[in-house]
HTML snippet that shows the backbone in 3Dmol.js (N, CA, C, O; Angstrom):
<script src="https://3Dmol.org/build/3Dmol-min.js"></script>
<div id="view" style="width:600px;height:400px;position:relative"></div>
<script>
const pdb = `
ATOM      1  N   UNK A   1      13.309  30.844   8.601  1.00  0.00           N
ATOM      2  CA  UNK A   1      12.700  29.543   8.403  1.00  0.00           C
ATOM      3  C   UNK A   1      12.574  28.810   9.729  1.00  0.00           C
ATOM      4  O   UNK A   1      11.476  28.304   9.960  1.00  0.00           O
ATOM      5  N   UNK A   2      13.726  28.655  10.812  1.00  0.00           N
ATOM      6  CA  UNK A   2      13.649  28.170  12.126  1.00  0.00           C
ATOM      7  C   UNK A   2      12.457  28.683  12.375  1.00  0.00           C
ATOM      8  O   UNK A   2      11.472  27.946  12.347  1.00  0.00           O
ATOM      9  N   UNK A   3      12.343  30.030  12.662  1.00  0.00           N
ATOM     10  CA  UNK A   3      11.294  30.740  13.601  1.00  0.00           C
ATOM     11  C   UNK A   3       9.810  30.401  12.678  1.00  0.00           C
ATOM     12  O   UNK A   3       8.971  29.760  13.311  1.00  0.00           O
ATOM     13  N   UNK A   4       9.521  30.707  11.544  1.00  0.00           N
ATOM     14  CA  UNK A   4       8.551  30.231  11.353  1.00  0.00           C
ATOM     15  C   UNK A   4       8.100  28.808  11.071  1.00  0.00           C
ATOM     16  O   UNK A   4       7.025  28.800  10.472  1.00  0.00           O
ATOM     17  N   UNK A   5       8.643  27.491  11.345  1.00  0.00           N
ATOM     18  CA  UNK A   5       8.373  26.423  11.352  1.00  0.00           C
ATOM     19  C   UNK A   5       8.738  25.614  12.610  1.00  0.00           C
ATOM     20  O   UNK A   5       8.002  24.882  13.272  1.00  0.00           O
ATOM     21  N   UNK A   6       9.916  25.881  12.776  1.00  0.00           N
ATOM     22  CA  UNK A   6      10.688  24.214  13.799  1.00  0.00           C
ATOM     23  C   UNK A   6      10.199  25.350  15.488  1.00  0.00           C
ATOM     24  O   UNK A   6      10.081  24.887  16.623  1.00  0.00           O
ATOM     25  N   UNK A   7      10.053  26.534  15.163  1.00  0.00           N
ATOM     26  CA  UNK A   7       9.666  27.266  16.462  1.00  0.00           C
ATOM     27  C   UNK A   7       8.223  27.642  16.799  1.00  0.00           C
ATOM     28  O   UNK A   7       7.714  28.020  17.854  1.00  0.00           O
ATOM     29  N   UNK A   8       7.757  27.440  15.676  1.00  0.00           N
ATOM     30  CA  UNK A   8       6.171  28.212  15.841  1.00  0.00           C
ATOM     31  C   UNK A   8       5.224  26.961  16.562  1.00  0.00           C
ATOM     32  O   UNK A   8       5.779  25.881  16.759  1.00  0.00           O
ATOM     33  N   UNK A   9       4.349  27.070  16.795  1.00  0.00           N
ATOM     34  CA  UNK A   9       3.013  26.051  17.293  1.00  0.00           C
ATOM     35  C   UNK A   9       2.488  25.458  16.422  1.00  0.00           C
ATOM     36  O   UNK A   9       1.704  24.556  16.717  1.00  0.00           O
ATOM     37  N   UNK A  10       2.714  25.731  15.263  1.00  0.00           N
ATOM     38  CA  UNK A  10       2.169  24.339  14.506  1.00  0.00           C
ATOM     39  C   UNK A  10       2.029  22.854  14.626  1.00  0.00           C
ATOM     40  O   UNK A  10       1.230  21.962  14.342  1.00  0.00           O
ATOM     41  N   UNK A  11       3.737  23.107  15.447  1.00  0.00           N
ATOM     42  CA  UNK A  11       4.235  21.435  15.097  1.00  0.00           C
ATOM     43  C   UNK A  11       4.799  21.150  16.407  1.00  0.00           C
ATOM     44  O   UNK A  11       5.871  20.685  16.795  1.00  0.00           O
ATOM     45  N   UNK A  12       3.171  21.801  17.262  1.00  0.00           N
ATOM     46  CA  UNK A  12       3.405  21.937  18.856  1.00  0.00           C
ATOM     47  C   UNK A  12       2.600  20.236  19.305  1.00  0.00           C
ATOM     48  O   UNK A  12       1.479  19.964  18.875  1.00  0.00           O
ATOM     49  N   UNK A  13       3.298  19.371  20.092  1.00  0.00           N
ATOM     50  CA  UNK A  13       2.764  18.084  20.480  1.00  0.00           C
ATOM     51  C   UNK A  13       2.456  17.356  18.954  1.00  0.00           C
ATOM     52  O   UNK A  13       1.422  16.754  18.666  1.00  0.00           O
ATOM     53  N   UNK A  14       3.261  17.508  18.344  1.00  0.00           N
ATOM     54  CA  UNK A  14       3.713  16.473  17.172  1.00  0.00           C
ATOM     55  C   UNK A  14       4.479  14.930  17.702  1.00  0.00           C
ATOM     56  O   UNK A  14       5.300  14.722  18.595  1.00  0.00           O
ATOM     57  N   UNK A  15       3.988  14.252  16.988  1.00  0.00           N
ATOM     58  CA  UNK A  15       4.870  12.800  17.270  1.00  0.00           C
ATOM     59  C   UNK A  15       6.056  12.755  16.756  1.00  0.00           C
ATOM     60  O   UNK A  15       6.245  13.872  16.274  1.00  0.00           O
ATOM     61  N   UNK A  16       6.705  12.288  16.632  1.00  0.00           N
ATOM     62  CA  UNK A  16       8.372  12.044  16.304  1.00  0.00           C
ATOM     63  C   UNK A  16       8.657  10.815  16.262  1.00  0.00           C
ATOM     64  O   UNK A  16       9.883  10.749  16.168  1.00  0.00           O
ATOM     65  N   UNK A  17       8.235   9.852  16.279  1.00  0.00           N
ATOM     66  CA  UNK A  17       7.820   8.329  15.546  1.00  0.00           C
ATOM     67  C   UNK A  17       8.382   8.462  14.745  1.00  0.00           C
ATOM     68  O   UNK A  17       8.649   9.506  14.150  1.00  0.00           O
ATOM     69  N   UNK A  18       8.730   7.296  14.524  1.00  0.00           N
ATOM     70  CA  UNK A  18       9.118   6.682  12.983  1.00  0.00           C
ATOM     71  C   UNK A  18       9.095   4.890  12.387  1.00  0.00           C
ATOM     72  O   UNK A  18      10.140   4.274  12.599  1.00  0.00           O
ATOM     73  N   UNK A  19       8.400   4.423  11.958  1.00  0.00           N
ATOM     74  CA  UNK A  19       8.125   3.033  11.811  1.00  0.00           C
ATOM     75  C   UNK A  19       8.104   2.841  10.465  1.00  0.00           C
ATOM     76  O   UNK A  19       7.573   3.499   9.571  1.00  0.00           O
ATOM     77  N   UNK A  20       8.905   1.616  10.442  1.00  0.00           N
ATOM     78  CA  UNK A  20       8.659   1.287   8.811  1.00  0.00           C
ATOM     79  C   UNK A  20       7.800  -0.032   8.710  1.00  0.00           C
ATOM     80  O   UNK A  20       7.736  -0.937   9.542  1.00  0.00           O
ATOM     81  N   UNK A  21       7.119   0.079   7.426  1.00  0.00           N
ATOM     82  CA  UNK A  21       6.480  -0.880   7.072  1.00  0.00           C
ATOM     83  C   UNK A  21       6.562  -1.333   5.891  1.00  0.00           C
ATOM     84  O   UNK A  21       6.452  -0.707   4.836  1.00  0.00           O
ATOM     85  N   UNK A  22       6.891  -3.182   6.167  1.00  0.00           N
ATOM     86  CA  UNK A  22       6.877  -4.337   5.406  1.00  0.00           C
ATOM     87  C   UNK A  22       6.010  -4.308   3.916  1.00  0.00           C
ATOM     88  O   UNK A  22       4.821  -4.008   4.021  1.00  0.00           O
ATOM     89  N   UNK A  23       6.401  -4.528   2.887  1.00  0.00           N
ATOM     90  CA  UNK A  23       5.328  -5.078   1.862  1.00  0.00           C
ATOM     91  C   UNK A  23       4.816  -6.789   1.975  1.00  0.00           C
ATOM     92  O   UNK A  23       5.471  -7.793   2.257  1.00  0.00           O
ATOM     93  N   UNK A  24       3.546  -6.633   1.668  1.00  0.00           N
ATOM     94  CA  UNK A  24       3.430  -8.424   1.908  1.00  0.00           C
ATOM     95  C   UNK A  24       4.492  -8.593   1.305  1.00  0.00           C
ATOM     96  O   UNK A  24       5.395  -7.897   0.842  1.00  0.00           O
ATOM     97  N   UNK A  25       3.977 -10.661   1.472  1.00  0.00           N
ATOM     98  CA  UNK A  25       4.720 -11.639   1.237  1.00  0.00           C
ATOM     99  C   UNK A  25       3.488 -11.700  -0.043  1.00  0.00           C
ATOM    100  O   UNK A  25       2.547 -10.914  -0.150  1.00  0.00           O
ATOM    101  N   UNK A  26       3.794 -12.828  -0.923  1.00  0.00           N
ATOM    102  CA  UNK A  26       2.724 -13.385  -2.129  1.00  0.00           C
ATOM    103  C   UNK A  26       1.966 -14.088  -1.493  1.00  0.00           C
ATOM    104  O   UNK A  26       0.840 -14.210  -1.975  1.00  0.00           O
ATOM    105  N   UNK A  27       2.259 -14.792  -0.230  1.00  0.00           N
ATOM    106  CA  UNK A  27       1.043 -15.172   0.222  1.00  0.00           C
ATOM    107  C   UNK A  27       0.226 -14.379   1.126  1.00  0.00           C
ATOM    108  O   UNK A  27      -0.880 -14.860   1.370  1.00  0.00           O
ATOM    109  N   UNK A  28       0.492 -13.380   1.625  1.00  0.00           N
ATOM    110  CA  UNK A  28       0.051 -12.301   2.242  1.00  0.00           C
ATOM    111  C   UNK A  28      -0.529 -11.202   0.955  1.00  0.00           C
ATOM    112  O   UNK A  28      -1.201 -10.212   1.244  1.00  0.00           O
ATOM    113  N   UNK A  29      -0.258 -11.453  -0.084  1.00  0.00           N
ATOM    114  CA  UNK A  29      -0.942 -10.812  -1.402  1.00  0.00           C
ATOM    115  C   UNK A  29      -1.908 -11.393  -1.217  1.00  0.00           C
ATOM    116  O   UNK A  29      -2.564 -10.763  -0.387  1.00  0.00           O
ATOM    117  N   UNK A  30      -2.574 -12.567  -1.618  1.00  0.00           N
ATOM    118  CA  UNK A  30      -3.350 -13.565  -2.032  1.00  0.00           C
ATOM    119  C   UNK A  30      -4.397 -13.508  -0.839  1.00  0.00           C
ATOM    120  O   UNK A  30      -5.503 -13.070  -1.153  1.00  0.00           O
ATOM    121  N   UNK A  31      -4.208 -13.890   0.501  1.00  0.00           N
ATOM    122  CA  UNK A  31      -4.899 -13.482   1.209  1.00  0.00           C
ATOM    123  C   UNK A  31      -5.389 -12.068   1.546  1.00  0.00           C
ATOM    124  O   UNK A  31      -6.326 -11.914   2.329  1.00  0.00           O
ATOM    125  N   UNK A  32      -4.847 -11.170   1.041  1.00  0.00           N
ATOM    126  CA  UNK A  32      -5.308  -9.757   1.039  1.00  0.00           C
ATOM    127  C   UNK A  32      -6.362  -9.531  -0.136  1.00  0.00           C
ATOM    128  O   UNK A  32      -7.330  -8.783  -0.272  1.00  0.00           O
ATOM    129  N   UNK A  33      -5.752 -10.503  -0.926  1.00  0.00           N
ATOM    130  CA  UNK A  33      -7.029 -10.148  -2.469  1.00  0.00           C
ATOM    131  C   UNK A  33      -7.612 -10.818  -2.137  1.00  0.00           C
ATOM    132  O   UNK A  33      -7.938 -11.170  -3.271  1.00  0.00           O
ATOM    133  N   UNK A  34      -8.236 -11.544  -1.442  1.00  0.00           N
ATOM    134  CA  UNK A  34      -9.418 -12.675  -0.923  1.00  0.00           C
ATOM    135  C   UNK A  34      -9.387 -13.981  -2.422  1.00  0.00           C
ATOM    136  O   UNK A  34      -8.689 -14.094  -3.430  1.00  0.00           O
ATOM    137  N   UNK A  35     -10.501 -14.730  -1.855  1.00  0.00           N
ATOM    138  CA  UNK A  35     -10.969 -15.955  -2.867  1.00  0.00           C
ATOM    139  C   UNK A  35     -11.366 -15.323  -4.275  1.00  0.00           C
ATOM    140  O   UNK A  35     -11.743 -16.134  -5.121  1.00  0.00           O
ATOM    141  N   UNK A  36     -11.340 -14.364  -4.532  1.00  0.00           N
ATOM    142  CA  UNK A  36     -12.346 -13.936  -5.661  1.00  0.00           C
ATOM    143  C   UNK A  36     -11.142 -14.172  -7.367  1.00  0.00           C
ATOM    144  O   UNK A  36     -11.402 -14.477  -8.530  1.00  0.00           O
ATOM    145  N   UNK A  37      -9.802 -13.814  -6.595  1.00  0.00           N
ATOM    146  CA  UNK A  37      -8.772 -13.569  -7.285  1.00  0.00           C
ATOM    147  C   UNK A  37      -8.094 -15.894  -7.295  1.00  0.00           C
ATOM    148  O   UNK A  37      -8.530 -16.951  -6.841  1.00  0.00           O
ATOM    149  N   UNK A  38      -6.986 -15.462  -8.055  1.00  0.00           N
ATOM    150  CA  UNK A  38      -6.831 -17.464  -8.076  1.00  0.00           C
ATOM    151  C   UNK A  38      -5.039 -16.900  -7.777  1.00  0.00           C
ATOM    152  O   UNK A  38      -4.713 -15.868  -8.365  1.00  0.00           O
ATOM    153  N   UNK A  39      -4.259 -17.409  -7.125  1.00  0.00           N
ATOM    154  CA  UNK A  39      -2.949 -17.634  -7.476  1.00  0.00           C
ATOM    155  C   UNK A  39      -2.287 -16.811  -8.103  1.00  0.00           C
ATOM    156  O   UNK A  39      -1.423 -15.947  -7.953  1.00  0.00           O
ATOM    157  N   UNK A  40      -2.872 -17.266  -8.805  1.00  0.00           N
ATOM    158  CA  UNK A  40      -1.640 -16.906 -10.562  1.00  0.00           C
ATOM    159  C   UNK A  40      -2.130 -15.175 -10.729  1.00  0.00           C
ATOM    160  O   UNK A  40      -1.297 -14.421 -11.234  1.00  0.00           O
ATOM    161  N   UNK A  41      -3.623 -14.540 -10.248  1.00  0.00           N
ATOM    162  CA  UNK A  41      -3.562 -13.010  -9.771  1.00  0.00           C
ATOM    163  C   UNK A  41      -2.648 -12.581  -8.910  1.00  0.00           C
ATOM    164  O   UNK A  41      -1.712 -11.828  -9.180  1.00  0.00           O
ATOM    165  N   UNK A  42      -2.950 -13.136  -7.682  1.00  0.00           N
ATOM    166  CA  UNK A  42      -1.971 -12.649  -7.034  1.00  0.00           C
ATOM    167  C   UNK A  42      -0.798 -12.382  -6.988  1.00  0.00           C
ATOM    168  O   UNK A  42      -0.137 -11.647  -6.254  1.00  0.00           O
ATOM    169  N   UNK A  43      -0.480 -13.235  -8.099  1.00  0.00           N
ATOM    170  CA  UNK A  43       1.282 -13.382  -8.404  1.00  0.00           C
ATOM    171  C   UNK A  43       1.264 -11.972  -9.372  1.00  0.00           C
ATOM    172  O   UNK A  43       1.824 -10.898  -9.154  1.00  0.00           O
ATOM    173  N   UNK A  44       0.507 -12.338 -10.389  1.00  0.00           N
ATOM    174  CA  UNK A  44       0.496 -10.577 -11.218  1.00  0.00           C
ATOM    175  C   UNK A  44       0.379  -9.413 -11.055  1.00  0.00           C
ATOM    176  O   UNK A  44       0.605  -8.389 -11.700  1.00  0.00           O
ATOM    177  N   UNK A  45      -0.243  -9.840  -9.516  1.00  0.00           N
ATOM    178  CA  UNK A  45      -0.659  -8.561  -8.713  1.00  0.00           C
ATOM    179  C   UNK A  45       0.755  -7.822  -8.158  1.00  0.00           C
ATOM    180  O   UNK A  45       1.206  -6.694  -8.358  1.00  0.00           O
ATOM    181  N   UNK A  46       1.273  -9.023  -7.334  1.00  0.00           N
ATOM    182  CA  UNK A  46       2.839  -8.812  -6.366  1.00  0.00           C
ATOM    183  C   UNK A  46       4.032  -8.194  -7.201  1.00  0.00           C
ATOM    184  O   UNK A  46       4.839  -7.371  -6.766  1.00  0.00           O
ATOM    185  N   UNK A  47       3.996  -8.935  -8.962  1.00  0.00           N
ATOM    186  CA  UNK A  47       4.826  -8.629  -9.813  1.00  0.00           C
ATOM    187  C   UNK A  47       4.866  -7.139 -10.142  1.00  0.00           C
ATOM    188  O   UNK A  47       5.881  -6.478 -10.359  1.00  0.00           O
ATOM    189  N   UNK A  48       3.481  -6.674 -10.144  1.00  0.00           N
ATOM    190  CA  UNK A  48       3.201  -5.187 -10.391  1.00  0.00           C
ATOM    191  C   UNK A  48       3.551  -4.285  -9.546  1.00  0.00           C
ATOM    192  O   UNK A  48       4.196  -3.333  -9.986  1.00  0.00           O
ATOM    193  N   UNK A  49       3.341  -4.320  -8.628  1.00  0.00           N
ATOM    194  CA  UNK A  49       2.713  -3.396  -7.659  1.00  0.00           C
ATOM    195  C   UNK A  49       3.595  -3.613  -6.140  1.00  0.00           C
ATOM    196  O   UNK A  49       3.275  -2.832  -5.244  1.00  0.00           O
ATOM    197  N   UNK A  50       4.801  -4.750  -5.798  1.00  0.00           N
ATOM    198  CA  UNK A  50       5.567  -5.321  -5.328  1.00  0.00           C
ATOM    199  C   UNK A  50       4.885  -5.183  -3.833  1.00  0.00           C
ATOM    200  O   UNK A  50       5.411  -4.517  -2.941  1.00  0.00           O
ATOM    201  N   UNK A  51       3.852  -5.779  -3.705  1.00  0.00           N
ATOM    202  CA  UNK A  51       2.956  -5.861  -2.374  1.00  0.00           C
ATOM    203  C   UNK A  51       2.995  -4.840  -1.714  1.00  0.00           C
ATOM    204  O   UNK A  51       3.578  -4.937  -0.634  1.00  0.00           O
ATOM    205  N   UNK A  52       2.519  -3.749  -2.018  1.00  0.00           N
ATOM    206  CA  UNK A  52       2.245  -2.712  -1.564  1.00  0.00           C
ATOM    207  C   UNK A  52       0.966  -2.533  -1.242  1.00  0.00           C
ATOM    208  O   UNK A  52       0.215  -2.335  -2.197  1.00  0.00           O
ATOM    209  N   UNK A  53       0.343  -2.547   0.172  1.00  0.00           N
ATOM    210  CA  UNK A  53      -0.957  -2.571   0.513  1.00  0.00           C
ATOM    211  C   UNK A  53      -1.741  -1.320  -0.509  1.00  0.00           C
ATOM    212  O   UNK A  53      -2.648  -1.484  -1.326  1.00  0.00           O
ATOM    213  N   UNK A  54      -1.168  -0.302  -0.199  1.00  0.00           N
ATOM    214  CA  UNK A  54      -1.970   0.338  -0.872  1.00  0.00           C
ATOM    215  C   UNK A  54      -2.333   0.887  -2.133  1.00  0.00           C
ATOM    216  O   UNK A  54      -3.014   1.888  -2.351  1.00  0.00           O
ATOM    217  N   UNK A  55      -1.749   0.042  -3.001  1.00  0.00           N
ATOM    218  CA  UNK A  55      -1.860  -0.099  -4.214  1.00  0.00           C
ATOM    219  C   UNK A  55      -2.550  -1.534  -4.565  1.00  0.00           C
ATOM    220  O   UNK A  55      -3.218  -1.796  -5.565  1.00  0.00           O
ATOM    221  N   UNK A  56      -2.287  -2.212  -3.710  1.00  0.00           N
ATOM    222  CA  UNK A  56      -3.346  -3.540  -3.624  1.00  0.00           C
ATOM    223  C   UNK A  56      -4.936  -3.458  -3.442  1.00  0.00           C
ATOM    224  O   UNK A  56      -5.824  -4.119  -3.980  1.00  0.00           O
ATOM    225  N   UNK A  57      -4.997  -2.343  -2.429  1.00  0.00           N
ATOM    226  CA  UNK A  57      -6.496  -2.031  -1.954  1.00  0.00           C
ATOM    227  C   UNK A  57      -6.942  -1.318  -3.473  1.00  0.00           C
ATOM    228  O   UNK A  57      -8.063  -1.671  -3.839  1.00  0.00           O
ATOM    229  N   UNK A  58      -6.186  -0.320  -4.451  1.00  0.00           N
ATOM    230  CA  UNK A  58      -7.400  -0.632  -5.576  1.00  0.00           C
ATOM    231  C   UNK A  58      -7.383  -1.542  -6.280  1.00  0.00           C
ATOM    232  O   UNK A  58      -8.479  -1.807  -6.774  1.00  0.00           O
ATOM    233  N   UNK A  59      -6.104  -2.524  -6.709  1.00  0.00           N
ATOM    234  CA  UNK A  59      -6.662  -3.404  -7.654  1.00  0.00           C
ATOM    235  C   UNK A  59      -7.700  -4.338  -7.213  1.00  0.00           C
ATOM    236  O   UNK A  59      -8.481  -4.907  -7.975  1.00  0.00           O
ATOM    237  N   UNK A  60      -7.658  -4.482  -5.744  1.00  0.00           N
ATOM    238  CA  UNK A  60      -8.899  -5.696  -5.144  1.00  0.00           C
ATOM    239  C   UNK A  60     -10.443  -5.110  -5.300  1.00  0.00           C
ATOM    240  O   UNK A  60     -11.498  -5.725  -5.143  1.00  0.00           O
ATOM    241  N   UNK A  61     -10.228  -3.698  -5.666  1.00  0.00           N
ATOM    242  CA  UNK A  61     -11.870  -3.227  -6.176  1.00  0.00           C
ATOM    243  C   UNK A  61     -12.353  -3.314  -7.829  1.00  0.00           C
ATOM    244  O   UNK A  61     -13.442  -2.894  -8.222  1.00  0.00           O
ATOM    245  N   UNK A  62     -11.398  -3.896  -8.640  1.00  0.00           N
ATOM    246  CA  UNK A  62     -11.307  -4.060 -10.062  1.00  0.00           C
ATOM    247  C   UNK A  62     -11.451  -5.416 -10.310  1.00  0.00           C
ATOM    248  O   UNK A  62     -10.561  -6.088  -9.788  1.00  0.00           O
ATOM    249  N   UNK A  63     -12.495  -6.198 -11.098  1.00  0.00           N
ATOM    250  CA  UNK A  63     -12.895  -7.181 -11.501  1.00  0.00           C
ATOM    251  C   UNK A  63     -11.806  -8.065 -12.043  1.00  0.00           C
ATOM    252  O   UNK A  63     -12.148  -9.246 -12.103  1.00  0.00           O
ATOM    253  N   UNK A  64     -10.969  -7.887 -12.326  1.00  0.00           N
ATOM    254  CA  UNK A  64      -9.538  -7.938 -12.631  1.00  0.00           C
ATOM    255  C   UNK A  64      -8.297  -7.606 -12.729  1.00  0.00           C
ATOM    256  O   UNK A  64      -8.138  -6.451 -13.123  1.00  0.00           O
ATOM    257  N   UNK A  65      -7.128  -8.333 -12.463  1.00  0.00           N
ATOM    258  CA  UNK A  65      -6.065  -7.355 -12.428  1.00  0.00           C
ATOM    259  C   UNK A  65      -5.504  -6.603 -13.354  1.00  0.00           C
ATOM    260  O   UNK A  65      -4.783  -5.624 -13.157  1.00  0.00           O
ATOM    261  N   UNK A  66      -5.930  -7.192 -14.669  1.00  0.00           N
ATOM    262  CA  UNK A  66      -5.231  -6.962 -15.496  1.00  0.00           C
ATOM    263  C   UNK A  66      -5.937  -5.552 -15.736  1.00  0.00           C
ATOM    264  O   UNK A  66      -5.363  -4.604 -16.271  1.00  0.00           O
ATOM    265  N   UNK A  67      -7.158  -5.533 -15.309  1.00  0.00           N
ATOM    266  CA  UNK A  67      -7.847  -4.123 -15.765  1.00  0.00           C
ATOM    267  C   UNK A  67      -7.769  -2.960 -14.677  1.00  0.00           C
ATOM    268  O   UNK A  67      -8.040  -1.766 -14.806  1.00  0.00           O
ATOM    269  N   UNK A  68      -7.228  -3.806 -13.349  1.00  0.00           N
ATOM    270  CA  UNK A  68      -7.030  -2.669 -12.765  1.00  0.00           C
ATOM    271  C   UNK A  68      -5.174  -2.076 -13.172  1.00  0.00           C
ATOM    272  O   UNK A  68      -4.699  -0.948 -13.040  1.00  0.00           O
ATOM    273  N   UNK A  69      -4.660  -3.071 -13.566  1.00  0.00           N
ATOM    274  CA  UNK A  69      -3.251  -2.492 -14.293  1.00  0.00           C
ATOM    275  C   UNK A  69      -3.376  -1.274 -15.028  1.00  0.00           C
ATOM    276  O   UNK A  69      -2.812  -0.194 -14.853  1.00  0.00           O
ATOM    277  N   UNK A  70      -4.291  -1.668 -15.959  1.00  0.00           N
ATOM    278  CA  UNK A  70      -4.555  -0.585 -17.013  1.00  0.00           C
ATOM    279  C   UNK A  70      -4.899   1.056 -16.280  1.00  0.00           C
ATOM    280  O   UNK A  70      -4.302   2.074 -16.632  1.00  0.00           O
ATOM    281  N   UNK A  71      -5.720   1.025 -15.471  1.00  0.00           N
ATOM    282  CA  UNK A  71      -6.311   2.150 -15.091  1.00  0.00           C
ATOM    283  C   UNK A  71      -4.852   2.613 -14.461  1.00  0.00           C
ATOM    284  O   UNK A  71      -4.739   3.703 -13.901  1.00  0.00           O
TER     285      UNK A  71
END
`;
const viewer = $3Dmol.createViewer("view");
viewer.addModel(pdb, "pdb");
viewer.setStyle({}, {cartoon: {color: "spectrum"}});
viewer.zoomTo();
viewer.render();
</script>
């Protein structure tokens, strides 16, 4: 397993980084769902989905939250 992974060229000039990243804030929800959404979405949104950008980016393509819940 060494020799064929942690030794081979695959994982030759790989990064070794490591960064973590924040979930919004509810107001960093709200401004991420733009004007289209009111408050009280955003809050249903954050409750769901606990500001996770990328679970935010589909409900902000769904006419609603509640319907992008569903899906």
């Amino acid at each position: 397993m060494k020799n064929k992974v942690v030794l081979s060229k695959a994982l030759y000039n790989r990064s070794q980084h490591e960064f973590s990243l924040e979930p919004f804030s509810i107001n960093e929800t709200k401004e991420f769902l733009g004007a289209r959404y009111t408050g009280w979405d955003a809050f249903d949104a954050y409750l769901a989905v606990g500001g996770i950008p990328e679970y935010l980016k589909r409900i902000k393509t769904k006419s609603s939250i509640l319907l992008a819940l569903a899906d």
